[in-house]
N, C-alpha and C positions, 0 to 999 in steps of 0.2 A: 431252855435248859441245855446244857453241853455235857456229856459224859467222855471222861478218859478210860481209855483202854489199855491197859501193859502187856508185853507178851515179851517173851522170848530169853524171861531168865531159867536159869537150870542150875548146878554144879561142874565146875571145872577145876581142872589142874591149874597150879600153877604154871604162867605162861600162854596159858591160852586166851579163845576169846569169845566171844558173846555177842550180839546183836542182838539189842534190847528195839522193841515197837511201841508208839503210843496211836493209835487213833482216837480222832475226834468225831463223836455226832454228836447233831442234835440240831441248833440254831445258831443263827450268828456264829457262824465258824472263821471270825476273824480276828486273829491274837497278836497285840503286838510282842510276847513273847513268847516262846513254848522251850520249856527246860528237861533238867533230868537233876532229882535231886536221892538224897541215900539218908538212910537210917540204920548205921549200926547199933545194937545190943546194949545200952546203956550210955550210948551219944546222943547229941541233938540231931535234927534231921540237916543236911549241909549242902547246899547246890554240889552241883557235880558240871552241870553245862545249862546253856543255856544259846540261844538264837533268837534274832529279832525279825520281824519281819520284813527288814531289809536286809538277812541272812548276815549279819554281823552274830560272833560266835564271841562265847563269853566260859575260862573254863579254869575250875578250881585248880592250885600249882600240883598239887599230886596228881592227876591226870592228864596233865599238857602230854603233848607229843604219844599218850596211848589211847586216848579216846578222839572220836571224833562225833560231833554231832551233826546232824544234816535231817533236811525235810522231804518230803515225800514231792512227786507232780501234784499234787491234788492242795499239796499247802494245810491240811488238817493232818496230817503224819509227822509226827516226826523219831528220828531213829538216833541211837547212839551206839555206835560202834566201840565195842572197848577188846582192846589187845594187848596184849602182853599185862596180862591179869595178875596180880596178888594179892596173898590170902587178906590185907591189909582194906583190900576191893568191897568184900563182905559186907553186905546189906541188902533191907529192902531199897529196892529203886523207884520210884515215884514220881510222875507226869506229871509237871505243871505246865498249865496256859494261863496267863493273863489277856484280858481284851480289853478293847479302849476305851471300856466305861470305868473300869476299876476292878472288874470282877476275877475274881481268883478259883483255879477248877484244881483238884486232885484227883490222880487217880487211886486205886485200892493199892497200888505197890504189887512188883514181883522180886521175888528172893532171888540173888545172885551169889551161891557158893564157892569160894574158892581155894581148893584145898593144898596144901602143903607138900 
């Protein structure tokens, strides 16, 4: 079994920035992909980024050039960097891994604020 872990949302101004975490334990910690996807307030949930395990990077057009996704040494981490934030940002953020059976992991989500 593999569990995601989120960390590192909060509240920000406009403009600012965030460093979102996921860690992975558990077993078989090898994923051909690990993302970062959001869930605003009466939207669908929407990838937001995404990396392969060949570190090919994969990112929705409203975030190009402000976020950046990247993995940990460890290769069960991964982080998303997001900068120059607006309020438009707002969501739960939420870890996914796939691995090379088929299997799909969520984590609980952390709220990202971003105020005006």
């Amino acid at each position: 079994q593999v569990q995601l872990v989120e960390s590192g949302g909060g509240l920000v101004q406009a403009g600012g920035s965030l460093r979102l975490s996921c860690a992975a334990s558990g077993t078989a910690l090898i994923f051909n992909t690990m993302g970062w996807y959001r869930q605003a307030p009466g939207n669908e949930r929407e990838l937001v980024a995404d990396i392969t395990f060949g570190d090919s990077t994969n990112y929705v057009d409203s975030v190009k050039g402000r976020f950046t996704i990247s993995k940990g040494g460890a290769r069960n981490t991964v982080y998303l960097q997001m900068n120059s934030l607006k309020p438009e940002d707002t969501a739960v953020y939420y870890c996914n891994a796939r691995n090379p059976y088929g299997n799909i992991y969520w984590g609980k989500g952390t709220l990202v604020t971003v105020s005006s």
